[in-house]
GULOFI-732089 format. One record per residue: y negated, z negated, x of N, C-alpha, C in turn. Coordinates in pm, whole numbers, padded with zeros to 5 digits, always signed. Layout:
<sites>
YZXYZXYZX...
</sites>
This chain:
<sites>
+16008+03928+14825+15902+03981+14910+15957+04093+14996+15854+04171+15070+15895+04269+15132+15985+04227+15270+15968+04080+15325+16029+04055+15443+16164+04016+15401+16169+03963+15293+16276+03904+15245+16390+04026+15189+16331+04194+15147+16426+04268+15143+16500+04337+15225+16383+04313+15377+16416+04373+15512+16533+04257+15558+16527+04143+15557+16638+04047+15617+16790+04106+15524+16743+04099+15380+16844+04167+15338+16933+04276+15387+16860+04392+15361+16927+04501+15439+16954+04503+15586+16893+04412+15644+16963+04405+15795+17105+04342+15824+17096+04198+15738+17230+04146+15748+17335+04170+15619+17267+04242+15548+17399+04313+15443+17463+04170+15356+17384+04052+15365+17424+03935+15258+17494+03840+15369+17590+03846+15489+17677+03817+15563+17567+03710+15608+17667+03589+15593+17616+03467+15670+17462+03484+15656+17402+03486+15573+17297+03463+15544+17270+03320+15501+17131+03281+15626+17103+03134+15590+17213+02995+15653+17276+03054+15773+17359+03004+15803+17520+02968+15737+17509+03062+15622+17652+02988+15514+17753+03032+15578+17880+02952+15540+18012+02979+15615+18072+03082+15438+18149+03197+15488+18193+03219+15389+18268+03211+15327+18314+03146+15205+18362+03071+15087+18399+03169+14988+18504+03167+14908+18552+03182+14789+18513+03079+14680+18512+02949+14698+18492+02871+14677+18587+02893+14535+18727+02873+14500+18772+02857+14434+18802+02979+14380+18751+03086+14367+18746+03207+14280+18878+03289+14300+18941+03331+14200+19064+03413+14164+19089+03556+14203+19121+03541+14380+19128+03679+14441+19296+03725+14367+19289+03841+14341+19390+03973+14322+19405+04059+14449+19503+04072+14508+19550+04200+14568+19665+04199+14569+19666+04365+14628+19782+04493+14621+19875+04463+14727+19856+04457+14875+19890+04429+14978+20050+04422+14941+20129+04518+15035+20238+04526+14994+20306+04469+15221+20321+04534+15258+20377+04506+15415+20304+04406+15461+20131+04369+15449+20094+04243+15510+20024+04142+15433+20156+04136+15304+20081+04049+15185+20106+03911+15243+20191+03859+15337+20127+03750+15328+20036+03686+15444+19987+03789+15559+19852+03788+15585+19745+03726+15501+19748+03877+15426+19632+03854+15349+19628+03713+15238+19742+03681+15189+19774+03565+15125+19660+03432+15188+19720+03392+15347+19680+03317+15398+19499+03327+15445+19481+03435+15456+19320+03479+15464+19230+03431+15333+19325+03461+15228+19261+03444+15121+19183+03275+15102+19312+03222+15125+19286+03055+15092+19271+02976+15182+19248+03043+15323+19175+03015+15421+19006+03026+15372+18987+03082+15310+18860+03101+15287+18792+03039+15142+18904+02972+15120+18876+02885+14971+18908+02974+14823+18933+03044+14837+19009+03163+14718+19139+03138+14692+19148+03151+14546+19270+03137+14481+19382+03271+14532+19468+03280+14588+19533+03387+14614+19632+03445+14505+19628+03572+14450+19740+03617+14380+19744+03751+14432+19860+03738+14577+19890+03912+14611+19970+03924+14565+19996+04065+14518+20165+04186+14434+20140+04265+14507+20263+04257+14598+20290+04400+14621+20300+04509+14485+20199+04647+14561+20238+04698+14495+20308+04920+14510+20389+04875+14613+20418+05019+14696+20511+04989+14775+20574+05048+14797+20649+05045+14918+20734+05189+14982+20774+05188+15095+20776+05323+15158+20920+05340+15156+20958+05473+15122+21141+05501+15107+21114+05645+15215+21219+05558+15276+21197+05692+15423+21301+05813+15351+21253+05950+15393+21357+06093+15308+21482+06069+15401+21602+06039+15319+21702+06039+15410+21738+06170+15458+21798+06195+15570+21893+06371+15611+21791+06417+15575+21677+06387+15653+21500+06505+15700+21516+06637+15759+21599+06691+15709+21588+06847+15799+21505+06888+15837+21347+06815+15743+21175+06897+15816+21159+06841+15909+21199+06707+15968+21185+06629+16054+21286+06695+16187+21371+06741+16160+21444+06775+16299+21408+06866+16330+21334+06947+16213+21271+07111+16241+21147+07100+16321+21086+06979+16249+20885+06969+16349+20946+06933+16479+21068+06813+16506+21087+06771+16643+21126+06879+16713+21202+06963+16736+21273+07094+16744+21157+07242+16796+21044+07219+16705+20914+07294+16742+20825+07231+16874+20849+07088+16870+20717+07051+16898+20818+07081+17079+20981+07039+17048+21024+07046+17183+21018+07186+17267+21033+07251+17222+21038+07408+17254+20859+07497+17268+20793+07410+17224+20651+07441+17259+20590+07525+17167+20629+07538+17053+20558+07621+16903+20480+07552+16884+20493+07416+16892+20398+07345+16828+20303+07251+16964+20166+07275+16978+20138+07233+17087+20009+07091+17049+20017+07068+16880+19919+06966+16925+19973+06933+16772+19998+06752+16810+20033+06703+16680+19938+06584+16652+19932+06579+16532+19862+06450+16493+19951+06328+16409+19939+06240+16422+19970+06117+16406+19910+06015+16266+19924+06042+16156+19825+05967+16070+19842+05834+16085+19977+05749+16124+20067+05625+16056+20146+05606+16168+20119+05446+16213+20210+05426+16265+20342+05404+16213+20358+05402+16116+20507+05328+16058+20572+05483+16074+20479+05598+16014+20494+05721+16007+20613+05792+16119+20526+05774+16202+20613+05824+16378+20661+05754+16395+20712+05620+16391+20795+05544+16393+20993+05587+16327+20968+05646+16195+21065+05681+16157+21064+05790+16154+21010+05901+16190+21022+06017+16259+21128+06009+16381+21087+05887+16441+21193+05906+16584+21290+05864+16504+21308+05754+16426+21466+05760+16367+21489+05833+16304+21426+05968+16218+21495+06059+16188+21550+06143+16271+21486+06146+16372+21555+06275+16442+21660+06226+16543+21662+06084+16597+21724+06012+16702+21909+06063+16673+21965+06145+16561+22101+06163+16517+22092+06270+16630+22014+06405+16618+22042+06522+16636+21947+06540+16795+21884+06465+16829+21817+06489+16974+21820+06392+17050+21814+06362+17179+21768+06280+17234+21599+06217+17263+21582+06124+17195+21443+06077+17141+21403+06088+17316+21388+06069+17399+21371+06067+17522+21261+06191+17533+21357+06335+17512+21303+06453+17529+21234+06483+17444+21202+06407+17340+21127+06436+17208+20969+06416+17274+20998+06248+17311+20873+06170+17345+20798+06234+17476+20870+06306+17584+20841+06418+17699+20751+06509+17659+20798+06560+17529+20764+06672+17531+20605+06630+17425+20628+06557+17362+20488+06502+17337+20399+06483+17427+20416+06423+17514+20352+06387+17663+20271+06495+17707+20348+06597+17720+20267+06685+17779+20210+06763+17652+20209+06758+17539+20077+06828+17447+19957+06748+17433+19864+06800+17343+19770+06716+17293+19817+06622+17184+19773+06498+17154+19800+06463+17065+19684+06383+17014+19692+06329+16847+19588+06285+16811+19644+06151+16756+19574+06043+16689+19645+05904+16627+19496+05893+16550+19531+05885+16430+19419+05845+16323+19371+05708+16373+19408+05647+16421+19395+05488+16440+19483+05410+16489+19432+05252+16501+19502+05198+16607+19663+05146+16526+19666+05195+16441+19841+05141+16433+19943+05259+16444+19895+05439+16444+19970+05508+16536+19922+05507+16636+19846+05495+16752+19837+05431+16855+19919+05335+16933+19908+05251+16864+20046+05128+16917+20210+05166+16875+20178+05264+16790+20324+05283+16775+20342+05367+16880+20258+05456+16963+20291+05529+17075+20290+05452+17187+20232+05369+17176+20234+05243+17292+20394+05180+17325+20427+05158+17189+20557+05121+17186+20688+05199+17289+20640+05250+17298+20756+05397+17366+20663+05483+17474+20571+05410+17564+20541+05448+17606+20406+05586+17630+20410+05592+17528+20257+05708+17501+20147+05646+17485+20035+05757+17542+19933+05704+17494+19876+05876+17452+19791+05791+17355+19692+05975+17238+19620+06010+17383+19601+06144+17365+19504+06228+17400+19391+06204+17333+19386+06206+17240+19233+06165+17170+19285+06051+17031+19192+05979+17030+19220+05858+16932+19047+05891+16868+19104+05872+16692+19003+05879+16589+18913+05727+16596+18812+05763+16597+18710+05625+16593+18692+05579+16431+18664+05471+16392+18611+05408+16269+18516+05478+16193+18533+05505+16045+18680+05415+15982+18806+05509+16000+18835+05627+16035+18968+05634+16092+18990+05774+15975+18887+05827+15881+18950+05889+15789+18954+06032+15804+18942+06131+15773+18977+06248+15816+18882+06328+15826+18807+06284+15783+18631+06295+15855+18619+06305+15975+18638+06192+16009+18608+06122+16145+18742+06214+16276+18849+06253+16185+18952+06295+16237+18920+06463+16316+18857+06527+16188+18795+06618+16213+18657+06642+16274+18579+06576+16302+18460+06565+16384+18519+06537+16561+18660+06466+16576+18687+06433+16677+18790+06567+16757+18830+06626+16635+18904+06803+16686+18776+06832+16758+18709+06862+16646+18558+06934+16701+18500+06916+16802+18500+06812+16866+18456+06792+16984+18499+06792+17113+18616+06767+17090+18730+06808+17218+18794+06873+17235+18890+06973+17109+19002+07012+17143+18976+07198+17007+18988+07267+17083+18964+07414+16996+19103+07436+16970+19082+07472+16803+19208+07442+16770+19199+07617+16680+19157+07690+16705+19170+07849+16662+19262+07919+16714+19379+07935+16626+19483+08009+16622+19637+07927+16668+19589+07773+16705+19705+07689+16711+19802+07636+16609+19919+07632+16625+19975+07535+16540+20027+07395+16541+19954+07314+16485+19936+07178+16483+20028+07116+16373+20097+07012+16441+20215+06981+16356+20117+06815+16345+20121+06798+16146+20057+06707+16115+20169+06589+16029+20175+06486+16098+20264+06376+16031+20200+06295+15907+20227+06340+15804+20140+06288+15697+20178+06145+15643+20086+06106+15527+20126+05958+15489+20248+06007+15383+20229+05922+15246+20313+05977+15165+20328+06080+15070+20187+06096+15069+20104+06190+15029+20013+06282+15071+20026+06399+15068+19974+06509+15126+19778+06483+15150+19701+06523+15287+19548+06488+15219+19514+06658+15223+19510+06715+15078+19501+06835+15102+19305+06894+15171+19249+06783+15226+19062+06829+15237+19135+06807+15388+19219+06730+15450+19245+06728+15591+19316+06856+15652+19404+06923+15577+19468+07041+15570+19387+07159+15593+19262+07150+15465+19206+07233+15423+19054+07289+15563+19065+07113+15624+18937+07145+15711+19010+07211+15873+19125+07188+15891+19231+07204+15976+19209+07401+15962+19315+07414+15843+19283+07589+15840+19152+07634+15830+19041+07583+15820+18893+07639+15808+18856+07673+15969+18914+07589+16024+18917+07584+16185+19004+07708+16248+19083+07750+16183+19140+07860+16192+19324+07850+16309+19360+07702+16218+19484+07657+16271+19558+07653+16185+19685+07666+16197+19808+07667+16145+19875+07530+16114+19860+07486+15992+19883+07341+15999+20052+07312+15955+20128+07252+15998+20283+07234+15967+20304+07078+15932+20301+07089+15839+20327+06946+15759+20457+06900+15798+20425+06724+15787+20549+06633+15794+20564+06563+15670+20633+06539+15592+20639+06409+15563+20756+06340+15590+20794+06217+15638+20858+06113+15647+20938+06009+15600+20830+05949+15457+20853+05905+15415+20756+05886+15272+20827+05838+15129+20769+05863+15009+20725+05714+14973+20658+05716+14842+20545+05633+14848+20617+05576+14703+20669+05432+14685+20723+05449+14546+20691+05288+14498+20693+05197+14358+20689+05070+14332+20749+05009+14399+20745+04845+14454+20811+04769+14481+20957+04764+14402+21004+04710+14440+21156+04707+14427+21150+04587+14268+21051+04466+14347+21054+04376+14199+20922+04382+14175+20913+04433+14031+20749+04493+14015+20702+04354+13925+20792+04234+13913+20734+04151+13814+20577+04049+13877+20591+04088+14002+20449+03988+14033+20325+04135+14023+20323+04250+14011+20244+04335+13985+20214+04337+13864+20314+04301+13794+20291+04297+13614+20196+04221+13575+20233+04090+13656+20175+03918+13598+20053+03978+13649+20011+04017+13800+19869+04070+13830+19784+04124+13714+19821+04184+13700+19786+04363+13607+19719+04245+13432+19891+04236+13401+19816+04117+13306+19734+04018+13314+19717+03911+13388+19570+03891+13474+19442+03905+13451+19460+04022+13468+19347+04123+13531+19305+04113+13370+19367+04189+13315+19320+04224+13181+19277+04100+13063+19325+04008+13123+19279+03883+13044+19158+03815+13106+19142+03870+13192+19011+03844+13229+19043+03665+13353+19167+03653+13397+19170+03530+13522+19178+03569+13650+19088+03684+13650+19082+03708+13780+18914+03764+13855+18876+03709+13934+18721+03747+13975+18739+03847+14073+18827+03881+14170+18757+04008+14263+18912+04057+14256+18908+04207+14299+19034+04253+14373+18998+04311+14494+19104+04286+14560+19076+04377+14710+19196+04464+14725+19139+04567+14749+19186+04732+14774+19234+04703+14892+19366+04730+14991+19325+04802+15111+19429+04946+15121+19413+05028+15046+19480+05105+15044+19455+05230+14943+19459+05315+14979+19413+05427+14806+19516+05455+14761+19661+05443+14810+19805+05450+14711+19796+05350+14635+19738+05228+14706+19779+05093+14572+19701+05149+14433+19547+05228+14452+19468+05248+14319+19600+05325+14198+19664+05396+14277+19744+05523+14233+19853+05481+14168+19944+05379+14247+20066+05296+14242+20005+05157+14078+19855+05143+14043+19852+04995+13977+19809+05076+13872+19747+05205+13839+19701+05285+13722+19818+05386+13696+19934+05385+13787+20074+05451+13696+20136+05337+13648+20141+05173+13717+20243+05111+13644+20163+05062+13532+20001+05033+13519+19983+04961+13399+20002+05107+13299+20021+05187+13351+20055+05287+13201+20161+05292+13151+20301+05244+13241+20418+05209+13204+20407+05126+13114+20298+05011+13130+20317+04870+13090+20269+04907+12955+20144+05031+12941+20091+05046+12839+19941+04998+12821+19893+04974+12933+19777+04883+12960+19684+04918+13021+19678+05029+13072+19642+05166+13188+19461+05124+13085+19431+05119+12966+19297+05184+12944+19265+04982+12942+19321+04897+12914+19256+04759+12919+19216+04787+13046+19308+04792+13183+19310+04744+13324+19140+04799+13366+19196+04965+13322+19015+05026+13311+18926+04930+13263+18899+04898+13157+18854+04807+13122+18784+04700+13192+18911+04624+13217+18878+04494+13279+18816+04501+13405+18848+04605+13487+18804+04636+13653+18689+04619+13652+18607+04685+13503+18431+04704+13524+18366+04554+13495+18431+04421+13506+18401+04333+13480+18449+04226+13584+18516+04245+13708+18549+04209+13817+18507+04226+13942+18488+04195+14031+18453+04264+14184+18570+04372+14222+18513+04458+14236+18643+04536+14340+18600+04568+14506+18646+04517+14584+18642+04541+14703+18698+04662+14731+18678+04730+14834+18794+04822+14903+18785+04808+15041+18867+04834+15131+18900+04864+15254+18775+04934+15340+18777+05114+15281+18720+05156+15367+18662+05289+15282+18652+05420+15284+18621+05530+15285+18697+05595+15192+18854+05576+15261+18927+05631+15194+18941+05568+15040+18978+05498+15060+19023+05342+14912+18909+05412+14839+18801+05391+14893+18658+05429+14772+18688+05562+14718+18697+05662+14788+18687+05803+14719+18815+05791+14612+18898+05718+14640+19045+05749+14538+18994+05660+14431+18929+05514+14473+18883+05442+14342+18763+05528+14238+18694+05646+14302+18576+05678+14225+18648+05836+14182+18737+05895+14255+18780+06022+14158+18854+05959+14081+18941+05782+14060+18934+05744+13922+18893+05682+13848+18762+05763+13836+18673+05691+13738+18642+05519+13755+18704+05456+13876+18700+05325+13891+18552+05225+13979+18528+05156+13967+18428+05069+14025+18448+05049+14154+18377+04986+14263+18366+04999+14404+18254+04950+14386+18262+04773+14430+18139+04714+14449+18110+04643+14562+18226+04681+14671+18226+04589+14787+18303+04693+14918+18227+04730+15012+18306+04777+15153+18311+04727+15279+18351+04672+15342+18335+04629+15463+18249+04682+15571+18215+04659+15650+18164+04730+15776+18210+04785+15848+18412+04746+15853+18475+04772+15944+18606+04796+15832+18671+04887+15857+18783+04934+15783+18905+04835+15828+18896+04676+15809+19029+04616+15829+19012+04499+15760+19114+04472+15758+19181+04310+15631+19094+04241+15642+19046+04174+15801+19048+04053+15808+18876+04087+15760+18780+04173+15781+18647+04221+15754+18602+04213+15591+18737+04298+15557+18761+04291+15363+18742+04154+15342+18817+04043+15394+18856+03921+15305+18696+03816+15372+18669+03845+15501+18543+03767+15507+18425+03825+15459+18373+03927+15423+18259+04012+15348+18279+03972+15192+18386+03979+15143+18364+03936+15001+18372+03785+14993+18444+03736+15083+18425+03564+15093+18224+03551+15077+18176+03597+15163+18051+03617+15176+17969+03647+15089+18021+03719+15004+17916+03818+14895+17974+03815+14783+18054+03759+14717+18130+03793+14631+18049+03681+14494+18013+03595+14528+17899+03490+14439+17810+03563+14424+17760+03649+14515+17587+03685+14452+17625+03807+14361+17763+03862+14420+17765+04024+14334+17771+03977+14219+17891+03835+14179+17912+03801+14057+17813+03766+13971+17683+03708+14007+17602+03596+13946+17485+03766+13937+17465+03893+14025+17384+03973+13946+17451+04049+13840+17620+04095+13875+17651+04103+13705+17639+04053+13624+17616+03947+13639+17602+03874+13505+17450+03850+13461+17380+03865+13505+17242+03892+13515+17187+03927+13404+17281+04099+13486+17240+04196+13443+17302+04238+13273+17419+04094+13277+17492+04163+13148+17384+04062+13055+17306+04000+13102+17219+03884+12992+17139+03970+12969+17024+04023+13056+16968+04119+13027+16964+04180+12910+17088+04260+12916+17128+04376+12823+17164+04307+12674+17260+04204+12713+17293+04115+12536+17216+04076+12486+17040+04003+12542+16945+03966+12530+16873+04020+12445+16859+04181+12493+16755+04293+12438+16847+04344+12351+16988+04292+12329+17043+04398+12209+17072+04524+12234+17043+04607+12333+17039+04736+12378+17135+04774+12465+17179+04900+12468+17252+04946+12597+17175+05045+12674+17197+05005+12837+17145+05043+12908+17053+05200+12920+17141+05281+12840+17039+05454+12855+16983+05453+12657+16965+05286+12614+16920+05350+12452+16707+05355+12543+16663+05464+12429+16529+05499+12470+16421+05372+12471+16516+05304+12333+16386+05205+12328+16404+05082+12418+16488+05055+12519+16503+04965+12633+16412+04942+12656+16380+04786+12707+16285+04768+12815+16214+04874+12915+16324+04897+12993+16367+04982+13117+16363+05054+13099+16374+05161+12988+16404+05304+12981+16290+05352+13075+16110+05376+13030+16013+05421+13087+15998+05365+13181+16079+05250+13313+16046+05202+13430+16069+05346+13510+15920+05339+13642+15963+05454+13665+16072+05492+13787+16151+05373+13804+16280+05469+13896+16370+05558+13750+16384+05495+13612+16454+05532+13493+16386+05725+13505+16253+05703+13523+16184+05861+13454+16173+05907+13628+16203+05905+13733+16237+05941+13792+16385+06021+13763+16481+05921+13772+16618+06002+13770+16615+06056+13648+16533+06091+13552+16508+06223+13443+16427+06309+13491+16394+06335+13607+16309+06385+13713+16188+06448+13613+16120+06293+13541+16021+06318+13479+15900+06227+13583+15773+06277+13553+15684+06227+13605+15630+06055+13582+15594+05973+13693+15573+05816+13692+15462+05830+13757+15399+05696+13765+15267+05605+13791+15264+05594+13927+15400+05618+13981+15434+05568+14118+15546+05653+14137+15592+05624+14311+15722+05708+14337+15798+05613+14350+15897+05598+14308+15969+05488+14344+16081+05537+14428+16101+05459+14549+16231+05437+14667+16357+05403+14575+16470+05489+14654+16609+05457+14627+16639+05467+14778+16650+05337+14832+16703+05303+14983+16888+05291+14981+16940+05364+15017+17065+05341+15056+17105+05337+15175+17164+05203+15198+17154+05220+15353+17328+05209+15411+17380+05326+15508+17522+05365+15524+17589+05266+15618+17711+05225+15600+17806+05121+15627+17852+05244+15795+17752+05217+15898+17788+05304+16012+17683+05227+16105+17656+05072+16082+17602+05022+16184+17651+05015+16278+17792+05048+16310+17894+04988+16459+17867+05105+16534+17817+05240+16509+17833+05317+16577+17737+05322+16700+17769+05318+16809+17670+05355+16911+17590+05433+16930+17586+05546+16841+17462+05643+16843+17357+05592+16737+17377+05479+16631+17268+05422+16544+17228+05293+16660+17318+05238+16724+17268+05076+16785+17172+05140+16873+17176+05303+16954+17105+05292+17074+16936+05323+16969+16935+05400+16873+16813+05420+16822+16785+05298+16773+16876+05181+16694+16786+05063+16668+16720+04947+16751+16825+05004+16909+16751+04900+17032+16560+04976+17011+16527+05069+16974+16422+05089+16968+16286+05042+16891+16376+05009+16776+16243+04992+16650+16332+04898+16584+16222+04838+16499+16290+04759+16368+16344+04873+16251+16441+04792+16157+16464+04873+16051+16416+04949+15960+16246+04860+15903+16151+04922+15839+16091+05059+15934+16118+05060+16054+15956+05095+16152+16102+05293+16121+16234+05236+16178+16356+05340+16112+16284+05439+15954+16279+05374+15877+16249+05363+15750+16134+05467+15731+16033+05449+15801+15924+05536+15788+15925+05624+15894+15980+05674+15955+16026+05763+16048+16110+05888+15991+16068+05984+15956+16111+06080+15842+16209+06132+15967+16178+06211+16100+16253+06233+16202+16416+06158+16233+16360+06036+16208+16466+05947+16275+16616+05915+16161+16527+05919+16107+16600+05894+15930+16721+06051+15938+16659+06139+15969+16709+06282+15961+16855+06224+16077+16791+06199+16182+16867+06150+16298+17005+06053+16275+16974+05956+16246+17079+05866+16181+17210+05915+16085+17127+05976+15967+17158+06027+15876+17301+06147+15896+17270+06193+16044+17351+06281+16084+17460+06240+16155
</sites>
């Protein structure tokens, strides 16, 4: 019914009907390499079979000469506004440079620039030693959000901004940086490489492909990168493909998704909130109904003998189908998508106003949100 799709989209499946959320036995997979056994214990806290592999781990560049060079700029005042992606990041930044400077005058001279922290774990790593950001990125933390938060505070035309990257370069964060008309001076720190013993990533991977495993959870877009180079080692790279489109895949956040969908991969689960503990109770939550409409949907299809775009389908002439052939229907049919940005305070103060539907038909407001 129509009330029954509005409860839906309000509570997003979560504790719906009072349920506590359950795995209830089902065969979680993850990557989780530094807080695998967090997530381990989350898992089967929640009634899920746990199988984490690490699968990454960080090799700091030994004898960083770029590192004594950014510290060296940032002390002498070339460089007047740095950003922070990682806490682990700036963390060994100060031990790179701690040979050739006194970390003291390093952290001073930070003090008095601007500085930025993608989120709260470079944050606390500045906490650690005494700093606190000049401006801190709000949720989910990605370079979006990074860049909407330059924009609003800090004019960055004709500066040079010394950027501490992950292990991997984000060349659209770079790219929106010089559009701004700043000088961006890359760090890196540290490189992004397999675990040391890759045999519990293997057993995963194989797993996966045999089909004993029901969801994976992402929290990371190196792990997508790090589990589709080793199953190609393994030789298994097009099963794993395979098998993914027949599993839940969770991800983290924003980021995780865009790296799972430029590879060609599935994304059937995001949190609300870009962190572990959100990942492992949302799919605890939802992870039965996603499973039980794949499969639905795969009766459906074995039923009628057909695959989904053949003409003579059921479905083919339904008209959301002759819609997205932007051919003419009987009706218009709605494609409601509704964006994982309920936490934000500029959507809560417009929904203290109206219900979700009353949102819905509000062409204005919709524009509003939307933005």
């Amino acid at each position: 019914s129509r009330n029954s799709i509005a409860i839906y989209l309000e509570k997003d499946d979560l504790h719906m009907a009072g349920e506590k959320p359950s795995f209830d036995g089902l065969a979680v997979a993850a990557l989780e390499s530094r807080k695998a056994e967090d997530l381990e214990r989350m898992i089967v806290k929640f009634g899920g079979q746990a199988f984490v592999s690490p699968s990454m781990r960080e090799i700091p560049i030994e004898e960083n000469a770029d590192a004594v060079d950014f510290a060296y700029r940032v002390m002498t005042g070339e460089i007047n506004i740095v950003i922070l992606l990682t806490g682990v990041g700036f963390k060994q930044l100060l031990k790179a440079i701690e040979r050739k400077f006194d970390t003291q005058r390093f952290l001073d001279a930070l003090s008095d620039i601007t500085t930025v922290a993608r989120g709260p774990k470079p944050a606390a790593a500045m906490k650690e030693v005494g700093l606190s950001p000049t401006l801190r990125v709000p949720e989910p933390n990605t370079w979006r959000e990074l860049l909407a938060t330059i924009d609003a505070s800090v004019p960055i035309t004709n500066q040079k901004i010394g950027l501490q990257e992950y292990g991997k370069s984000n060349p659209s964060l770079i790219a929106g940086l010089e559009a701004r008309g700043a000088e961006v001076i890359s760090l890196r720190v540290y490189n992004w490489d397999l675990p040391a013993d890759t045999a519990p990533l293997e057993a995963n991977i194989r797993a996966i492909v045999a089909g004993q495993r029901d969801l994976l959870l992402l929290t990371s877009a190196h792990q997508v990168v790090n589990v589709l180079r080793f199953s190609g080692q393994m030789g298994l790279e097009e099963e794993l493909r395979a098998a993914l489109k027949h599993l839940i895949v969770a991800s983290i956040g924003p980021t995780t998704s865009e790296m799972l969908l430029a590879n060609d991969l599935p994304v059937d689960l995001v949190p609300d909130h870009p962190k572990m503990g959100h990942l492992v109770v949302e799919s605890a939550s939802r992870a039965h109904r996603l499973i039980a409409g794949r499969r639905a949907r795969a009766i459906v299809i074995e039923q009628s003998g057909k695959p989904p775009l053949d003409p003579q389908a059921a479905w083919y002439d339904s008209p959301f189908m002759r819609a997205c052939r932007r051919e003419s229907s009987s009706v218009t049919p709605v494609w409601l998508m509704r964006q994982a940005g309920r936490y934000m305070s500029e959507y809560r103060a417009v929904r203290e106003k109206l219900s979700f539907l009353e949102l819905c038909k509000d062409s204005a407001l919709c524009a509003e949100v939307m933005v």
